[in-house]
Structures are given as C-alpha cells and as structure tokens.
N, C-alpha and C positions, 0 to 999 in steps of 0.2 A: 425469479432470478436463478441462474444456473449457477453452478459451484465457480466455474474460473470468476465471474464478475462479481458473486457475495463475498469469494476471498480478496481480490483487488480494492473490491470500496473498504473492506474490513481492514483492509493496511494503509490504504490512505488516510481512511479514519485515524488511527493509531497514529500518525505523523504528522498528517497535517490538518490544519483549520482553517484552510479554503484553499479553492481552488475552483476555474471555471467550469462548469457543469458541462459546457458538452464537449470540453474535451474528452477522451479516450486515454485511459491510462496509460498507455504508449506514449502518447504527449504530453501528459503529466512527467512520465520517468524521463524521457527527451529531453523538457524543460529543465527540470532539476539538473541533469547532467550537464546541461550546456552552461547551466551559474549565471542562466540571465533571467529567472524565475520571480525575480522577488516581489516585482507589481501584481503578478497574477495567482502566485502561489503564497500561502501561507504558513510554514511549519511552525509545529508546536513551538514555545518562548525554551523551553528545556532543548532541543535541538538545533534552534536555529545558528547558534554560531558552529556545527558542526559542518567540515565541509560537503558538498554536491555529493561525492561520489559515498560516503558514509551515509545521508539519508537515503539515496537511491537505496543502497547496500540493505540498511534497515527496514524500509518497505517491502523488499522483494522476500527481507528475511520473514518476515511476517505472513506475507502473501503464501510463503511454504507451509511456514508453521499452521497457518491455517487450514491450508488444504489437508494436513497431515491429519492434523485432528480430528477433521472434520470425516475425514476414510475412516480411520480408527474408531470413530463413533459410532458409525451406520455400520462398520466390519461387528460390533460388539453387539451392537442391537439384533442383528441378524447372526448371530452365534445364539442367541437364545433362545 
C-alpha cells in the first residue's frame, strides 16, 4: 500500500466504523458532505451528531497529520 492510500484508510479508520469497501475515499468524503450517508456510512458513536462538514474536516485532518508523520519518520531514519 502506498503512503496516499495507508493515510486515507488510517483516517477513515480514526472516524469511521464502516463504510462500503469499494468505494474510493472520494466517495466516502462526497457521501459525508452531501449528509445523505447514514445507511452506508458509519461514524464513530463520539462524532456522530457532529455535522457533515466537521467530520469530513476531521478525516482530512488526519489524513495530513498522517502523511506528516509519516515524512518525519522516514526524514529521521535516514538522518542517521
């Protein structure tokens, strides 16, 4: 799995607890924004009354924070 799609499932994971398999995280954040999600999708019971655009907000923030980290890592491993 390449870095954009281990950070993507890594923030989905973090938010939500289900969601159909073969959509593409495009259509997962689509879904959520549109606020017609809720047969398909499942966010965590701590988020779920938060609105659409605040859980999109949260996964993407994740999805950064991830990738960040994840540079920062491999930047430190390969400093030494």
């Amino acid at each position: 799995m390449k870095l954009p799609e281990a950070a993507e499932n890594f923030a989905l994971c973090e938010w939500l607890s289900d969601w159909p398999s073969e959509w593409s995280y495009d259509e997962i954040i689509d879904a959520i924004r549109s606020d017609d999600y809720h047969e398909d999708i499942s966010v965590w019971e701590q988020v779920e009354d938060e609105p659409a655009e605040k859980i999109v907000e949260m996964i993407e923030s994740t999805k950064w924070a991830f990738k960040r980290t994840f540079h920062s890592v491999i930047n430190d491993m390969l400093a030494e």
